[in-house]
N, C-alpha and C positions, 0 to 999 in steps of 0.2 A: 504494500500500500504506500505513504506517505512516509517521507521523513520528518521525524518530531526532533526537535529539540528541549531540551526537558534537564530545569536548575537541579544538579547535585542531590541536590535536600531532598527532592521528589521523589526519594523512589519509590515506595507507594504508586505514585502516579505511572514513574516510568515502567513497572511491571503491568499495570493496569492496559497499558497502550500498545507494549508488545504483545499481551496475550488477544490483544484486539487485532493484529497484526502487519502493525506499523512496525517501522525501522527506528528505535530511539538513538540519540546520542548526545553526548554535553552539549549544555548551551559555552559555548568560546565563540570568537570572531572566527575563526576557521569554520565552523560545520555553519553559521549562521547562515552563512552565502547561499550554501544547498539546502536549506532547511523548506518546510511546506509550511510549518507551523511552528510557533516556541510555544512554550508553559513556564513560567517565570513564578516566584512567589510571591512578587509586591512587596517583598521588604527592601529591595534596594531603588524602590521610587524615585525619580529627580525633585527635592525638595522645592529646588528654584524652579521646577516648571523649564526646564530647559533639557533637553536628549538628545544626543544622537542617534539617527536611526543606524542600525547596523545591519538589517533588513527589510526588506519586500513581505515577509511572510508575517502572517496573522501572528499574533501575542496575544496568549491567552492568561489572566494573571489568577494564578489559583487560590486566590486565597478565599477562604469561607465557603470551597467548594470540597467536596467529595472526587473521589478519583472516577465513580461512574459518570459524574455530574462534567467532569473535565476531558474525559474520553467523549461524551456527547459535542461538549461543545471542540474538540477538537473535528468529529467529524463531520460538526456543519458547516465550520466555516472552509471544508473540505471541498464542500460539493456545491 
């Protein structure tokens, strides 16, 4: 299927999306290029409202969600 990229901390999540049968791997500026999707946890938010984008693909920030609840919205903004 897709490749996810998916913060460290997640695993929970990142087991959740492989067994759905996506390709997970770190989020770093190297896999971000080829990425379809991230999953981020929102804790390292831009305070000042200033980002750079490091890519094209959907960001999904998990926090206050469930790993079905993130595996869903991973594969909406999928399709």
């Amino acid at each position: 299927m897709a490749r996810i990229a998916v913060e460290n901390s997640l695993q929970d999540v990142k087991d959740a999306l492989q067994q759905s049968g996506h390709e997970v791997v770190s989020v770093d500026n190297a896999n971000l290029q080829n990425c379809d999707c991230c999953v981020i946890t929102g804790q390292d938010k831009d305070v000042l409202g200033i980002a750079e984008t490091a890519t094209k693909a959907s960001v999904i920030n998990a926090q206050g969600m469930t790993s079905d609840q993130i595996v869903e919205r991973v594969n909406q903004s999928l399709s």
